[in-house]
N, C-alpha and C positions, 0 to 999 in steps of 0.2 A: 504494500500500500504506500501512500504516499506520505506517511506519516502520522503518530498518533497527537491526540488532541491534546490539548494543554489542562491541566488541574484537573476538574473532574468532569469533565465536558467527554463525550467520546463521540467518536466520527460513525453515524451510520450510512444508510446505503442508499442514500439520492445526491448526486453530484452533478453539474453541471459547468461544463466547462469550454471554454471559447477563445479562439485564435484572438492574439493581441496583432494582429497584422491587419492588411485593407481585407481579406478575405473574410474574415469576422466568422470562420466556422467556426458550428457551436455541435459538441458530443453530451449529450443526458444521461444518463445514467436515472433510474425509478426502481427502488426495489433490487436492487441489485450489487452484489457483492464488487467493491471496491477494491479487493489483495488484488495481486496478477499484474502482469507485466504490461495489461493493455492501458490500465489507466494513467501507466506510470510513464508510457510510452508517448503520450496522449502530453502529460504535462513539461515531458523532454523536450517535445516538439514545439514548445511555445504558447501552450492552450493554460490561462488562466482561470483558476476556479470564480464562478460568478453566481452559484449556490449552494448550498452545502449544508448537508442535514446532518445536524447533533442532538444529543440527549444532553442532561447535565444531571449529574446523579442518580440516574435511574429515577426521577419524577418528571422530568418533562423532558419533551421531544420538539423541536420549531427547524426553519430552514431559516438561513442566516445568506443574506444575498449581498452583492457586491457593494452594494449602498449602504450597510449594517443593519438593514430592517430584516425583524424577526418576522416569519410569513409562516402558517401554520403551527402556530402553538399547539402544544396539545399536554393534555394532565395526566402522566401515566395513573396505571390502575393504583399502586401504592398509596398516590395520595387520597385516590376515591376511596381505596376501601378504608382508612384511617378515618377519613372525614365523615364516613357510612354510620362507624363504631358510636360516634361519641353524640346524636340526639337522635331525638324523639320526632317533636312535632316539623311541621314540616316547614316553618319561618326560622326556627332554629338550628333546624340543618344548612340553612341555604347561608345563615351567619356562619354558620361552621366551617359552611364550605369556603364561602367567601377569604374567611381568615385567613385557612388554612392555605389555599390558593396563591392570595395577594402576597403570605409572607414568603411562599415558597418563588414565589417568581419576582419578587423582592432582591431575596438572596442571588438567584441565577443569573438577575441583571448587576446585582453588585462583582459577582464572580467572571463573569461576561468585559465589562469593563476593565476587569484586573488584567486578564490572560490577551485583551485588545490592547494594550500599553498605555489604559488609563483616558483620563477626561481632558477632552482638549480644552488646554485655556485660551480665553478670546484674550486678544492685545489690550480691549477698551479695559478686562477687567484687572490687567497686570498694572497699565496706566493709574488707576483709581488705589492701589496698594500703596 
C-alpha cells in the first residue's frame, strides 16, 4: 500500500486518484482493497490522491477530499450500540445520542487537525498579537 495513516486514523478502501498533468486522469478505487503494486504504480506515475476514505478509531468512517472536506461521515456500530445501552425514553436517547456523537467527532476533528500539521494562522490575527 501506499502507506499507513497517521495516529489512529486508518486508510480504508475508496481512493481516488488523479494525474497532476494537462491530462487530468482520474483512477477510483470503491470498495476495494488498496495493498498491491497497482495502486502504488498509479501514485509513481504522478497521480495525486484527491479522496480518501479513513476510519479514526474504529467509531467513525468519512472520505476526506483534496479541499479537506469530510464527505460521508458515518457513526460506526460501537458508538450506536453504546449510545442504544444507556436510555429509555425516546427524547433521551436522541440526547444520548447526540452527546455521544458530537463529542466523538469533537475528538476526531481535534485529532484530524493534529496529524494535518495543525490550524492555519491568518497574518490579520498574528498582526493583532
Amino acid at each position: 500500500m501506499f502507506g499507513d495513516a497517521p495516529g489512529r486514523f486508518n486508510i480504508e478502501q475508496d481512493l481516488e486518484l488523479q494525474a497532476t498533468n494537462d491530462s487530468k486522469s482520474l483512477v477510483r478505487y470503491v470498495r476495494h482493497p488498496l495493498e498491491g503494486k497497482e495502486v502504488q504504480k498509479h501514485i509513481s506515475s504522478g497521480k495525486s490522491p484527491t479522496r480518501l476514505g479513513l476510519s479514526w478509531n474504529d467509531r467513525l468512517s468519512f472520505v476526506l477530499n483534496a479541499e479537506m472536506q469530510i464527505k460521508r461521515l458515518q457513526f460506526l456500530d460501537i458508538v450506536k450500540d453504546r449510545a442504544e445501552d444507556q436510555g429509555e425514553a425516546a427524547d433521551e436517547q436522541f440526547d444520548i445520542d447526540f452527546a455521544l456523537m458530537a463529542g466523538e467527532l469533537g475528538q476526531m476533528l481535534t485529532d484530524l487537525i493534529e496529524v494535518l500539521g495543525g490550524e492555519e494562522q491568518r497574518v490579520e490575527q498574528l498582526d493583532a498579537a
